[in-house]
Every structure is written in C-alpha cells, then in structure tokens.
N, C-alpha and C positions, 0 to 999 in steps of 0.2 A: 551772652548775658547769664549770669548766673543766680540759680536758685534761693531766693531769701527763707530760709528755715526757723520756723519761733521753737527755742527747746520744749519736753514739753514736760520736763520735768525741774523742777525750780530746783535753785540751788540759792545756797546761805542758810540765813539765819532767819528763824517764822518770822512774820509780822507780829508786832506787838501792836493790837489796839489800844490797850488801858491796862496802863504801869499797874502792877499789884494785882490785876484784878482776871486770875487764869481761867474761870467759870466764864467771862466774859471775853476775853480771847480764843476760846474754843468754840462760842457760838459763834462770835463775828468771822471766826475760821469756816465752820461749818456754811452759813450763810452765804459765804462768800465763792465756797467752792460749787455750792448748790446749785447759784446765779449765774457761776458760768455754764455749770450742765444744761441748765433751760435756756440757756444764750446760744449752746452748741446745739441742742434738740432743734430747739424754733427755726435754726439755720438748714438743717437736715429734711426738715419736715416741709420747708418752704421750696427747699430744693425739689424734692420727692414729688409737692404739687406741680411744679412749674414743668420738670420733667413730665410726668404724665400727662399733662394737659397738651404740652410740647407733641406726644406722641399719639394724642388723639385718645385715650383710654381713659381719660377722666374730663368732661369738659369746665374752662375755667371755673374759678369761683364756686365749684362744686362741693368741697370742702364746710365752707362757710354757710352753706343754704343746705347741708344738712339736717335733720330733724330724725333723731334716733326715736325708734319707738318705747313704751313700754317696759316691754322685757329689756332692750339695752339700756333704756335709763335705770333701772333699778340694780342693773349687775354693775353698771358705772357708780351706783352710790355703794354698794355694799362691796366693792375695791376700793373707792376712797375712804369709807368710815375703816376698812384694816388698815389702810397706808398711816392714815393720822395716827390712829392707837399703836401702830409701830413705830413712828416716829416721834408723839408723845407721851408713850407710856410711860417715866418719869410722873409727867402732870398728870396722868390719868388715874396712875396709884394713890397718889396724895390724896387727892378729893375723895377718896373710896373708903 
C-alpha cells in the first residue's frame, strides 16, 4: 500500500478572492493561512493531550479544568495585548 502524501507547498496561481480589490486578497490570504495554523495547533495540542493522558502523566480532561492563577493570568494578558499591537499596528497607529 502505498503512502498518500498532501504537497505542502502549493503551486500556481494565488487565489483571487475579489477581482480588483488586492488590500482585500492579502487579508483573506492572510486569514486563510492563519486558520490553518490554528487548524494544525489544535491538532498537535489535542494529540499532545491524548498522548500524556495515554501515558499516565497528565490525567484526562486535565487540560480543560485548569484554572491559572493570578500571576499567569496577567503575563497571558500582557503577551496577548503585544501579540494584537503586532499584528494590528496599522489600526493602532491610525487612531493615535
């Protein structure tokens, strides 16, 4: 039987979302490549659970019924407010 392989690098011509409009084909670009990244994470991260659980080192559902404290809640907000300002600083200049 032989191995089915998905390339993993595309080839042709980019998708065109909307004729005329390249500010709007470079998001829907973006977006699109973004949604698979978090398509491939969620898949990796699902794995990762299911394995440790699998091996006794994390017990199921453990993940989920988490509750960070404090201190990790606040370093998780002050990594997401850099992540947005890098990813829209564009919009963030404007309003300023």
């Amino acid at each position: 039987m032989s191995e089915v392989r998905i390339p993993r690098v595309a080839h042709g011509e980019r998708t065109v979302f909307s004729p005329g409009g390249e500010e709007v084909n470079q998001l829907l670009a973006a977006v699109t490549a973004l949604t698979a990244e978090v398509a491939v994470l969620r898949q990796r991260i699902k794995a990762l659970e299911a394995l440790a659980a699998k091996a006794g080192t994390l017990p199921d559902g453990a993940v989920d019924r988490y509750e960070p404290g404090v201190a990790e809640r606040e370093e998780q907000a002050a990594w997401h407010e850099k992540l947005l300002r890098r990813v829209f600083y564009r919009y963030i200049e404007r309003e300023s």
